[in-house]
Every structure is written in C-alpha cells, then in structure tokens.
C-alpha positions in Angstrom: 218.4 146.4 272.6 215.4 148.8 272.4 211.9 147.1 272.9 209.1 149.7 272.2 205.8 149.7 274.2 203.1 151.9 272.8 199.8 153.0 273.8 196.9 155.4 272.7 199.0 158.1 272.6 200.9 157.4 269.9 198.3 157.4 267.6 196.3 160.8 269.0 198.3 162.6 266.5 197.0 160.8 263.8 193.8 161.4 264.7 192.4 158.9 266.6 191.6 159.6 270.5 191.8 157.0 273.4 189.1 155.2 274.6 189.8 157.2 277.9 188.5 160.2 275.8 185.8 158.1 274.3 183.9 156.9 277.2 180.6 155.4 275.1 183.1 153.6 272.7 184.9 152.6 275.7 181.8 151.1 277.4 180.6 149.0 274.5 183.9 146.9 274.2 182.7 144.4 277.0 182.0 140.8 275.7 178.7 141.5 277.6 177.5 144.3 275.4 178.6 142.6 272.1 176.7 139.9 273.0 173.7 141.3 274.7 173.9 144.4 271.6 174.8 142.9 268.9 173.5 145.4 266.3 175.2 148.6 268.6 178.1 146.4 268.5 178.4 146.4 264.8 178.0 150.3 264.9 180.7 150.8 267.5 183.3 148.7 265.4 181.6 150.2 261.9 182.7 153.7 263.1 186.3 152.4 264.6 187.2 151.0 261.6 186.4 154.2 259.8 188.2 156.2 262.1 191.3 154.3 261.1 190.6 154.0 257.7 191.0 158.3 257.7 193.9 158.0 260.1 197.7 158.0 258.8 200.6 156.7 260.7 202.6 160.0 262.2 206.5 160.6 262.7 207.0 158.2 265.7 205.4 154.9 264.0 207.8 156.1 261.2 210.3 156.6 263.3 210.3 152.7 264.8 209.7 151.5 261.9 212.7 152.7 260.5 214.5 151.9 263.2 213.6 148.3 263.5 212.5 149.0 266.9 210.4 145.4 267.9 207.5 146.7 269.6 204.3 145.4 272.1 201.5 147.6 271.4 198.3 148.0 273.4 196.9 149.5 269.6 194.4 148.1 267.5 194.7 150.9 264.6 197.2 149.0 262.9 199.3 151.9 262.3 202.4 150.1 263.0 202.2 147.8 260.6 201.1 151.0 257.9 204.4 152.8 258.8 206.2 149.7 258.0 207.3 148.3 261.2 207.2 144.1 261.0 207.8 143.3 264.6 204.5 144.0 266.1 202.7 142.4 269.2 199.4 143.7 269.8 198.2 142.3 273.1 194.1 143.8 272.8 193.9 142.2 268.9 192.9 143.9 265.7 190.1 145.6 264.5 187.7 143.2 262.1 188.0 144.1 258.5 185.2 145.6 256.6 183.8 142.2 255.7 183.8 141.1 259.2 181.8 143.5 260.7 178.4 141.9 260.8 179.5 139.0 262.6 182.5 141.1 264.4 179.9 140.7 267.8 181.3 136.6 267.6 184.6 137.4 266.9 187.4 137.0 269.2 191.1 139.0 268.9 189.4 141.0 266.8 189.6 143.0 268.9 190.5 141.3 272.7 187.4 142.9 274.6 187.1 143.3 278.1 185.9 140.1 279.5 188.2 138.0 277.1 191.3 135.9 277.4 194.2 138.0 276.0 196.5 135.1 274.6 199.0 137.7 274.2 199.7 138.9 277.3 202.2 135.9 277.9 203.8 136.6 274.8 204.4 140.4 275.9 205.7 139.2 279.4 208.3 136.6 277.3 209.6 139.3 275.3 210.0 142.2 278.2 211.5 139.2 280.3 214.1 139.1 277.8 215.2 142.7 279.1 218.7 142.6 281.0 221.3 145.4 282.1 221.4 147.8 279.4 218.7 147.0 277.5 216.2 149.8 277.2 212.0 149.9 277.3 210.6 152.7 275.0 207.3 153.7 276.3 205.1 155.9 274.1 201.5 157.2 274.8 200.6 154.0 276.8 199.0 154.7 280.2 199.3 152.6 283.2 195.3 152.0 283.2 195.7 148.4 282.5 197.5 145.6 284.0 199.4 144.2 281.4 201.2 148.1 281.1 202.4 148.3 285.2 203.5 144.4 284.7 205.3 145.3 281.7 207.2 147.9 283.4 207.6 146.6 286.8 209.1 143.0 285.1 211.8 145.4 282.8 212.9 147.0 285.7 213.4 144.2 287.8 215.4 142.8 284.9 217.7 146.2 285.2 216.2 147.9 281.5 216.1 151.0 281.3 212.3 152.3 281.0 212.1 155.8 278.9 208.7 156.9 279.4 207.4 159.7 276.0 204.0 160.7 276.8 203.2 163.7 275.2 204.1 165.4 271.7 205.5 161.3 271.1 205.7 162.9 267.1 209.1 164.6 267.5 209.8 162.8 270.4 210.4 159.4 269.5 212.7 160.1 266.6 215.1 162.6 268.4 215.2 159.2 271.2 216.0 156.9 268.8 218.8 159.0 266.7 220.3 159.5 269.7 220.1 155.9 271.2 219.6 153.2 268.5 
C-alpha cells in the first residue's frame, strides 16, 4: 500500500507559494488575529481564495489521483480533490467559499488556524498507524515545520513503511514514483 502525504510543495507549481514564502499571510492565520482583525481577516482569506481560484492542479495531483493513491494533506487549495483524487484528509481544513468570507473570521476548519484544535490530526495518525512492513509513505512538498509532519513520519517508520521523501520538481517526480511502484 502507498499512503501519500503532501505539503506546500506540491502545489508551488501550480502557482501558489507556501506560507513559509508568505510571511504576512502566514502571520494573520492565528485565531488571535481573526478575531482581534476581523476585517484584515476577511482580506487575507479574500485573496487566498483567489489565488486558488487561478491555480490548476499540476502533473503530481494528477498523478495520485489516477493512481488512487489515499492521501493526508497539510493543503487547503483543494487541488486534490480538482485532479480527481477522492481519498483526501486535510488535517489544516479548507478554505471558506466565496459566500463565507465575511463571516470566515468565526469559522472553524475553514481553515484549522493556529491556535485551534485540528480534529484531524487523530484521523491522520489512524491512517499512517495502519502502515506495516512493506507498506510505503509518499511524501511530496511537505516540510517538517509542523508537528503533525515529524509524527507522521516518525509513527510510519516505526511501523517498518517505507518513507519516499519528493521535495522538489514533485511535477515529474511523482508520476515516474508511482509508474514504477503502484
């Protein structure tokens, strides 16, 4: 079995950078600043969902999604889902839809901001616990900036997966992987 865990990365080729590379997006995703900002709030996820309005899914959410590849993802772009993939976890939530934004400051999932409870995260540990001998976790574009990414790793390789990291150019990356291994 391949389990897929992806990160920012996969989706820089589509367009849309990390929060790593956006430091003042980055900074007003704390339940603090929705909440104290409201209205800066609003802008922040106005010009998000935008951003992944424009963007299009690239060869390596194709590429799982043809491949039926199950997959955690750290993503909010929903670019999984757009490529067709139907086994998605997203662990940090969603963005808000369009009609959502002016309230999206008293949303929660929508997306998990820092400061909230990510529900998910215990879903994302059952499925990686599942991971035995021979087993394999896929890991595209996704940093080891947050905890849920090093506990994801550490429990499938106590569990004996194998963990095949793609970092960089995940485009033609992922697909070669996966001919070769699904």
């Amino acid at each position: 079995m391949i389990l897929a865990f992806t990160g920012a990365g996969i989706s820089k080729d589509s367009g849309i950078n990390t929060f790593m590379e956006m430091p003042e997006v980055r900074d007003r995703l704390y339940r603090t600043f929705a909440t104290a900002h409201p209205q800066a709030y609003q802008e922040t996820i106005r010009d998000l969902v935008n951003a992944v309005k424009k963007a299009k899914p690239n060869d390596a959410h194709r590429a799982l999604a043809e491949y039926k590849i199950p997959i955690i993802t750290m993503n909010i772009d929903g670019l999984h889902e757009r490529a067709g993939s139907t086994q998605v976890l997203e662990v940090h939530g969603v963005l808000p839809s369009e009609d959502e934004i002016e309230y999206a400051h008293e949303l929660f999932h929508k997306p998990v901001l820092y400061g909230d409870p990510a529900p998910n995260y215990a879903k994302a540990i059952q499925k990686v616990s599942k991971l035995k001998s021979g087993d394999i976790l896929l890991v595209v574009g996704a940093s080891r900036y947050t905890q849920i990414a090093v506990q994801i790793r550490e429990i499938a390789y106590m569990n004996g997966a194998s963990i095949i990291e793609i970092q960089d150019d995940a485009t033609s990356k992922v697909r070669d992987f996966l001919s070769r291994n699904a």
